[in-house]
BAKEFI-118298 format. One record per residue (C-alpha): x, y negated, z; residue in three letters; residue number from 1. Coordinates in nm, 4 decimals. Last residue first. Example, Ala and Ser with C-alpha at 12.3 -4.5 7.8 and 13.67 -1.06 7.14 Angstrom:
# residues 2
pt xx:1.3670&yy:0.1060&zz:0.7140&r:SER&k:2
pt xx:1.2300&yy:0.4500&zz:0.7800&r:ALA&k:1
END
This chain:
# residues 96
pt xx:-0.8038&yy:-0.7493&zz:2.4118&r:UNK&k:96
pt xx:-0.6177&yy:-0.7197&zz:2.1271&r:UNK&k:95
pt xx:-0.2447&yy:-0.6673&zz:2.1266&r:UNK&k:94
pt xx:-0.2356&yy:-0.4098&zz:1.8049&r:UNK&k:93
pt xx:-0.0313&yy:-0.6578&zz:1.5937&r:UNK&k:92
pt xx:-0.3791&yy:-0.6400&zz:1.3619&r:UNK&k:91
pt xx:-0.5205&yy:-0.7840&zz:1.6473&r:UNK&k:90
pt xx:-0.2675&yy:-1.0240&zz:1.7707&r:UNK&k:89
pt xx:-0.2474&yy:-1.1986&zz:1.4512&r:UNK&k:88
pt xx:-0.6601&yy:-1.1901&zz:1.3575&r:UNK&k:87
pt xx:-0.6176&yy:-1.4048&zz:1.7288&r:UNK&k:86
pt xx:-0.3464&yy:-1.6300&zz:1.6017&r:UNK&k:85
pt xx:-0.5189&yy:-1.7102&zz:1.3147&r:UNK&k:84
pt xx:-0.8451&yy:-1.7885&zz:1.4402&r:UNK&k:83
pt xx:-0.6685&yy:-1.9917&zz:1.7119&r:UNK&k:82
pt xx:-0.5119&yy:-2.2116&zz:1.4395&r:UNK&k:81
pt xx:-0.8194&yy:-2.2279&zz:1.2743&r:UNK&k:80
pt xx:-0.9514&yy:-2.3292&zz:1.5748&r:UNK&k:79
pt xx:-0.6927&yy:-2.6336&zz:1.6199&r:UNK&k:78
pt xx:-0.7206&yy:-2.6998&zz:1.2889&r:UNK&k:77
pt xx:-1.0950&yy:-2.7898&zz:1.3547&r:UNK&k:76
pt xx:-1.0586&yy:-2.9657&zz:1.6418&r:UNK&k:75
pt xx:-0.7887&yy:-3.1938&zz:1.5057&r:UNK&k:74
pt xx:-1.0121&yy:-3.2573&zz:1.1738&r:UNK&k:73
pt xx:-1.2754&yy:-3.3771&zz:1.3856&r:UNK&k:72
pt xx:-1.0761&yy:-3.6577&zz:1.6088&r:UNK&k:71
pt xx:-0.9159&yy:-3.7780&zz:1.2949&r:UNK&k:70
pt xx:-1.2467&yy:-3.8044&zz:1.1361&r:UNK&k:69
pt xx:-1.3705&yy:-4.0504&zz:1.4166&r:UNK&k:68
pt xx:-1.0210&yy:-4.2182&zz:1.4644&r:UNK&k:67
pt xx:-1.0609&yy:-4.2414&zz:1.0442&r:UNK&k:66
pt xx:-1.4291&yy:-4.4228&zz:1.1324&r:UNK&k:65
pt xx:-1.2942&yy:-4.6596&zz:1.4036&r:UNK&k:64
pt xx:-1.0406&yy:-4.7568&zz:1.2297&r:UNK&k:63
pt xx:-1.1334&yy:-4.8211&zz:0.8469&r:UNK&k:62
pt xx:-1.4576&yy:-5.0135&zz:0.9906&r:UNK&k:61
pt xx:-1.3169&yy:-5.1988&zz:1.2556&r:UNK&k:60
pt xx:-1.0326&yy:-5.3359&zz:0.9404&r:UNK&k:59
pt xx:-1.3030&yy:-5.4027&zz:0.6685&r:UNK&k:58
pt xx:-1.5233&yy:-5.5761&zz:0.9510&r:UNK&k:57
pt xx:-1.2180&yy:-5.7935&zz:1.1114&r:UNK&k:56
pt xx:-1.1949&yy:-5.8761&zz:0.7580&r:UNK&k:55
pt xx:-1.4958&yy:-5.9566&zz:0.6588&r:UNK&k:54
pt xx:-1.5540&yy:-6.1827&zz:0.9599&r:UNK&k:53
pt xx:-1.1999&yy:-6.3457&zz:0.8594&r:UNK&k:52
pt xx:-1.3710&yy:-6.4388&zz:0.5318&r:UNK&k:51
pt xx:-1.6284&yy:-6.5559&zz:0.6504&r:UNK&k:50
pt xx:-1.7534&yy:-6.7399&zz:0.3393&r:UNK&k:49
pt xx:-2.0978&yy:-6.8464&zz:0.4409&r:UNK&k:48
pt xx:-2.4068&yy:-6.6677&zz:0.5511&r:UNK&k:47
pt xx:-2.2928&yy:-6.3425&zz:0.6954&r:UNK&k:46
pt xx:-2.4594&yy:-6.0852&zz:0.7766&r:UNK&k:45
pt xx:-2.4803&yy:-5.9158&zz:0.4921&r:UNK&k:44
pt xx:-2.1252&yy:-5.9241&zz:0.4246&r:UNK&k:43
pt xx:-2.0840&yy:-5.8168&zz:0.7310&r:UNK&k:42
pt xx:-2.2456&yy:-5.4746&zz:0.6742&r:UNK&k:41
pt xx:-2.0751&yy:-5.4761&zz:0.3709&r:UNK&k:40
pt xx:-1.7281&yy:-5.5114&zz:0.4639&r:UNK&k:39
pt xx:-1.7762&yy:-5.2535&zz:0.7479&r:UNK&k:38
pt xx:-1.9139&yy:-4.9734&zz:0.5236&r:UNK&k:37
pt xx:-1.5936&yy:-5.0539&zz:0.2580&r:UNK&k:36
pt xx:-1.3389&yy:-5.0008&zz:0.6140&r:UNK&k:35
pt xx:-1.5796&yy:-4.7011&zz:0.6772&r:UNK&k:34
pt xx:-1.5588&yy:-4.5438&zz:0.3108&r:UNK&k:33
pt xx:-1.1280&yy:-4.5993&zz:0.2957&r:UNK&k:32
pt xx:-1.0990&yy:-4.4814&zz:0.6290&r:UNK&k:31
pt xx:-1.2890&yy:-4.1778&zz:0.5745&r:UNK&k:30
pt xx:-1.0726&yy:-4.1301&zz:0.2186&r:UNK&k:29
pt xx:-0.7530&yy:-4.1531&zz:0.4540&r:UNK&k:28
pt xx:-0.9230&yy:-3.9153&zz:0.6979&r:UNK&k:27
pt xx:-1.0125&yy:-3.6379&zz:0.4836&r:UNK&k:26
pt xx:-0.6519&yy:-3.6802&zz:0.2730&r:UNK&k:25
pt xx:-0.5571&yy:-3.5624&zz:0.6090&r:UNK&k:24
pt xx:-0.7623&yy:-3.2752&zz:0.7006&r:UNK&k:23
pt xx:-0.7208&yy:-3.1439&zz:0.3211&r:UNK&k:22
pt xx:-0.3559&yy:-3.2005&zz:0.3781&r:UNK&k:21
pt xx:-0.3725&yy:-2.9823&zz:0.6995&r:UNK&k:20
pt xx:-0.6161&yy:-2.7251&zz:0.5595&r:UNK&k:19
pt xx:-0.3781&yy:-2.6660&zz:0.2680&r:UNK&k:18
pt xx:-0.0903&yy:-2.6122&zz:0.4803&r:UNK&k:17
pt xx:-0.2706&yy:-2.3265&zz:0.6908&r:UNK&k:16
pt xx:-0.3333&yy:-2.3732&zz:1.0218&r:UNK&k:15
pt xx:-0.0468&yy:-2.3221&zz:1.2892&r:UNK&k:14
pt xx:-0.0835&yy:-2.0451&zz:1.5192&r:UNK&k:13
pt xx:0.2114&yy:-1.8428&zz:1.4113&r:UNK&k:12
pt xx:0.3523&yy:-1.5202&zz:1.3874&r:UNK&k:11
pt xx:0.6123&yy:-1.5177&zz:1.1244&r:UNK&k:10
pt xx:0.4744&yy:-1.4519&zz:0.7609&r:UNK&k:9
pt xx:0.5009&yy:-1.1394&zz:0.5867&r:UNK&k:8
pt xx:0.1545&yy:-1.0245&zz:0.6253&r:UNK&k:7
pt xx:0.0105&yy:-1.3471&zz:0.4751&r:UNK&k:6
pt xx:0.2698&yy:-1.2642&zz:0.1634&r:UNK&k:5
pt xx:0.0417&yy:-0.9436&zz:0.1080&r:UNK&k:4
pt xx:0.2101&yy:-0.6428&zz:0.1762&r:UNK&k:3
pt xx:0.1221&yy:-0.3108&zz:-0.1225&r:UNK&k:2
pt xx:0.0000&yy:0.0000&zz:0.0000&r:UNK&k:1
END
């Protein structure tokens, strides 16, 4: 029976590189769509130029929505990483 390369690998209970750059291109494009969210709510809001409104706006936005995504994406690599770990141990025979 042929090895796949995921048996080769040292044990570890770090996620998968894909997750991790799908995690963080996540959060970029989170921050991009919050920072545009906050713009526009102010935008609407405001009745003159405000430009400094807008900005604070763009930037809460952007922040508090890739903090938000951040947040998520740790949980769920931490999981994975448990997932992993655990399929490890079983197939290494130290299963509860």
């Amino acid at each position: 029976m042929a090895r796949s390369d995921e048996d080769l690998r040292p044990l570890s209970a770090l996620p998968p590189r894909t997750a991790r750059v799908v995690a963080f291109v996540a959060i970029l494009v989170a921050g991009a769509l919050g920072g545009a969210l906050g713009y526009a709510i102010t935008d609407a809001f405001c009745a003159d130029e405000c430009t400094v409104g807008k900005g604070l706006g763009l930037l809460s936005g952007s922040v508090i929505t890739a903090a938000g995504i951040a947040i998520m994406a740790v949980i769920s690599l931490r999981a994975m990483g448990e997932w992993r770990d655990l399929r490890d141990r079983e197939r290494a025979g130290h299963a509860p």
